[in-house]
N, C-alpha and C positions, 0 to 999 in steps of 0.2 A: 354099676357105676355110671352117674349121669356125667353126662360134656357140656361145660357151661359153652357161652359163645364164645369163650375170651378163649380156651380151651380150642375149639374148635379153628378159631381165626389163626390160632400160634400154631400149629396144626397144618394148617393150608398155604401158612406163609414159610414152614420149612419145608413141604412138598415144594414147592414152587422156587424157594432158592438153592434145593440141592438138587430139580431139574434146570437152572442156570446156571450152578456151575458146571455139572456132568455137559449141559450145550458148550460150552466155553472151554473144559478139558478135549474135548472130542472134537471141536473147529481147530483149537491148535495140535492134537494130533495129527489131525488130516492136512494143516498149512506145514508143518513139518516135515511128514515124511512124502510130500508131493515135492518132485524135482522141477525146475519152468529153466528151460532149453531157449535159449536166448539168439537169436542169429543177429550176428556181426553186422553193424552198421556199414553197405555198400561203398567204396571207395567212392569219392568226387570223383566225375565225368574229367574227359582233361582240360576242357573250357572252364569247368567252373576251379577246378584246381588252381589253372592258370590266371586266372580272374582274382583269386585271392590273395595266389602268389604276388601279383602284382598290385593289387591294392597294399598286401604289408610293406612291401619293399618302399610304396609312397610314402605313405604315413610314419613308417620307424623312421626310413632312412631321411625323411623332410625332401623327397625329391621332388625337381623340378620337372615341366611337363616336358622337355628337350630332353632329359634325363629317361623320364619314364618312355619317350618314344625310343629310346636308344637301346632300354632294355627288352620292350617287346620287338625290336630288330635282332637283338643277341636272342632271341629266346624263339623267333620265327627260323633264324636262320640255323640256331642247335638242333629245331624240331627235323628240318629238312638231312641235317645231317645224318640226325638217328634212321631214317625212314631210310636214306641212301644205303647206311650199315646194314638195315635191316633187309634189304631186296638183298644187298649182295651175299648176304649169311646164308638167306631162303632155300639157295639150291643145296650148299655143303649142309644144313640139318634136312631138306628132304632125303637127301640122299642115304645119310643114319639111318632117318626114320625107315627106308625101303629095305635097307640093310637087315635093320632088326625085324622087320616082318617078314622079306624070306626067311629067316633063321627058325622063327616060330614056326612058320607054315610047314616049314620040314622038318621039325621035330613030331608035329601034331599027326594022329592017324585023321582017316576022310572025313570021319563021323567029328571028331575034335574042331576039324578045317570047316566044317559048316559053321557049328557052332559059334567058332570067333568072328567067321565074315559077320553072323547075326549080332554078336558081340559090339563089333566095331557099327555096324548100321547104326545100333540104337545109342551107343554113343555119339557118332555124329547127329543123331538127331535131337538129344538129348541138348546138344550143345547148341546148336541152332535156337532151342527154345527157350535157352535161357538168355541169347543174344551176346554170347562168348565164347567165339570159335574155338580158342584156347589151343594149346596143342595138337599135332596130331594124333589121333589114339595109339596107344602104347606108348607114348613119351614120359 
C-alpha cells in the first residue's frame, strides 16, 4: 500500500494535534491538583493605618482643617491612653504568664524541663526575627 503526500500530511497533522491536546489535558491536570498557599496580606503599620484613617474621616466627612487637627488630638491623646492601660495590665499578665510556667516546669521530668527552656529560646528567637514580639511564650 503506497502513502500519497496528502496521506502522509493528514497523518502528521493528527500526530501533532492529538500531541496538543494530550499537552493541554496534562497542564490542566497538573494546574488542578497543584494547591498555591496564599499568605495574608500583613496588617497596615499603625502610621499608615492612622494616616488613612484620617484622610477618610476628611474626605467622607467634608472636614475642616480645625476639625481634622482636633481629631488627631482625640486620636494622640486615645493612643496615650491605651499605652498607660497597657503598662498598668503588664505586671497582672506577667505574673499569669510566671504562673503558668511554674506549673509546667513541675509537671515536666529534667529531661522534659531542658527541652522546653530550648522550646521557649527558639521561640523567642523566632519572634525577634520576624519583628513581633508578640506574647510571651505559652500564652
Amino acid at each position: 500500500m503506497k502513502l500519497t503526500r496528502a496521506t502522509i500530511a493528514l497523518y502528521m497533522g493528527l500526530v501533532f494535534a492529538s500531541g496538543a491536546v494530550l499537552g493541554v489535558l496534562g497542564h490542566r491536570l497538573y494546574t488542578v491538583s497543584t494547591t498555591v498557599i496564599a499568605k495574608a496580606p500583613a496588617p497596615p503599620k499603625p502610621e499608615e493605618f492612622r494616616r488613612q484613617y484620617v484622610s477618610e474621616m476628611q474626605q467622607r466627612l467634608n472636614m475642616s482643617d480645625k476639625q481634622v487637627g482636633q481629631l488627631n488630638a482625640i486620636l494622640d491623646e486615645t493612643r496615650a491612653q491605651v499605652e498607660e492601660a497597657r503598662q498598668k495590665m503588664r505586671p497582672a499578665f506577667q505574673k499569669i504568664h510566671e504562673e503558668q510556667q511554674a506549673k509546667i516546669r513541675k509537671m515536666l521530668t529534667p529531661e522534659q524541663e531542658a527541652e522546653h527552656q530550648k522550646l521557649i529560646k527558639e521561640r523567642i528567637e523566632r519572634q525577634k526575627q520576624s519583628g513581633h514580639p508578640g506574647p510571651p511564650p505559652g500564652f
